[in-house]
MARVEXLO-150679 format. One record per residue (C-alpha): residue in three letters; x, y, z. Coordinates in steps of 0.5 Angstrom, whole numbers, plus 2048, in hexadecimal, padded with zeros to 3 digits. Layout:
// MARVEXLO-150679
ALAXYZ;...
END
This chain:
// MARVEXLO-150679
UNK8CD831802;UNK8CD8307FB;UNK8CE8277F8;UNK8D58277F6;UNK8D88227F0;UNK8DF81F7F3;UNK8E381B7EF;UNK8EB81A7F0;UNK8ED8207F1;UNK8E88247EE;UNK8E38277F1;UNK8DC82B7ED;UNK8D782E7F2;UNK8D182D7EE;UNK8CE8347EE;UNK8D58367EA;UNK8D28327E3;UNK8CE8357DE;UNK8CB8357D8;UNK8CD8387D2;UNK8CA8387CB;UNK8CF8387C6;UNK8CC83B7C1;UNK8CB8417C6;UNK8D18417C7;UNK8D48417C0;UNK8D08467BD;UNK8D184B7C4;UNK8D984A7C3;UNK8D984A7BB;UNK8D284D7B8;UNK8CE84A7B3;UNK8CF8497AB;UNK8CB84B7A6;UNK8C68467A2;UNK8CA84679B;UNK8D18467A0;UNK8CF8407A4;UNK8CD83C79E;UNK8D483E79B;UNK8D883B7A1;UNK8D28357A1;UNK8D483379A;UNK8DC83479B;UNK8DD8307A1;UNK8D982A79D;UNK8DE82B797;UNK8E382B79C;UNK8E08247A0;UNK8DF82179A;UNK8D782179B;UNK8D2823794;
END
């Protein structure tokens, strides 16, 4: 039997918890940008923060 994670009224089997990189996961569910496409996003979103 797998060890098992118990805390008031959850219980997690380890085996049951993985790894996910997020970068995979985003460009799987999304796709990817092109460089000069990024670099416009990149640019907007530090106007739009405030960051030169």
């Amino acid at each position: 039997m797998l060890p098992t994670i118990r805390m008031d009224n959850l219980s997690i089997r380890l085996d049951q918890i993985r790894v996910v990189s997020m970068e995979k996961r985003i460009h799987t569910v999304v796709g990817t940008l092109g460089s000069e496409t990024m670099a416009a996003v990149d640019e907007a979103l530090k106007l739009s923060l405030g960051i030169s």
